[in-house]
N, C-alpha and C positions, 0 to 999 in steps of 0.2 A: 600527824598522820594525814599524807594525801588523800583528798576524797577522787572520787570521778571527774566531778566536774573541776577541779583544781588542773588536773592533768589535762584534761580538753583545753582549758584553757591555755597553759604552757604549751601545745600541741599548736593551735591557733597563733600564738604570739609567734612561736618559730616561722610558723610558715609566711606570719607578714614581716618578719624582719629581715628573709630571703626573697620575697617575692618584689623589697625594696629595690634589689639588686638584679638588673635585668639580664641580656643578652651581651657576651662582648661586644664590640667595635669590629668588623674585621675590615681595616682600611691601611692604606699604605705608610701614615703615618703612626697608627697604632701598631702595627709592626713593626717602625722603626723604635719605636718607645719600649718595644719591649726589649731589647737590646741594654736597654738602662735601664733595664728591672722595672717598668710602669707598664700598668695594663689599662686596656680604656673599657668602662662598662657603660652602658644606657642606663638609668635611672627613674625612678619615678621622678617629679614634677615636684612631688611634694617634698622628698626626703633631706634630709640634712645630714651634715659630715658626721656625726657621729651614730646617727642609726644606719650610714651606710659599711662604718667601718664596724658595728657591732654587725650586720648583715655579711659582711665578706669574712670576718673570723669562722661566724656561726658554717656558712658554706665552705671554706676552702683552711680553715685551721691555721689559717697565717694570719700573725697582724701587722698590719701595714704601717710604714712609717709617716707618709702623711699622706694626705687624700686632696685633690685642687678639683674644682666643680666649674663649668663652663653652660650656662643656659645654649642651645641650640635654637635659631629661631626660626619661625613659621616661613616656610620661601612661596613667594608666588610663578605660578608655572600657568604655563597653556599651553594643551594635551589635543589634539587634533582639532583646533580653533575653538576648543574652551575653555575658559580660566578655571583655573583653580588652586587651590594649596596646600602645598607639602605641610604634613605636619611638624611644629617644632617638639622640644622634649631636653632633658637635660643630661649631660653623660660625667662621670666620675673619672679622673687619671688617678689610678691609684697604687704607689708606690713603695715597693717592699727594699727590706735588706741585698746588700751585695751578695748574689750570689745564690736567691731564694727563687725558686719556680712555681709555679702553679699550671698545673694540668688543664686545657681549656676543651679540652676534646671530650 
């Protein structure tokens, strides 16, 4: 028998195994990717290919056939004659069955 605090706790777990998984990509070639059934997600920094792909079931009921991870890195800019930097961050391509969608809206 589940106590209270068992349940908080799986409540908790859910929410950081989705919150791994951040905001799409919405860029030109992440709309061409989605055309071959791969979608691009932002990522935490920390996360790895399989708490991402427990993350993307958990949220969207599909599982992905394989997942490829690309570090983004930090770019330096100067913004009306001062420097400074874009942050970097890491984003997820992740790839489903021919023929599978997923609702981004």
């Amino acid at each position: 028998m589940a106590t209270k605090t068992d349940k908080k706790k799986t409540e908790v777990a859910e929410v950081v195994k989705t919150s791994l998984l951040g905001a799409p990509r919405v860029t030109e070639k992440a709309a061409r990717l989605t055309i071959g059934n791969a979608y691009v997600f932002m990522v935490e920094t920390r996360a790895t290919k399989p708490e991402i792909k427990k993350a993307f079931i958990a949220k969207y009921k599909k599982t992905p056939l394989k997942i490829g991870m690309t570090t983004i890195r930090a770019k330096k800019v100067i913004v009306r004659g001062r420097k400074g930097m874009l942050a970097g961050g890491k984003k997820a391509i992740i790839y489903l069955k021919k023929g599978e969608t997923i609702d981004l809206a």
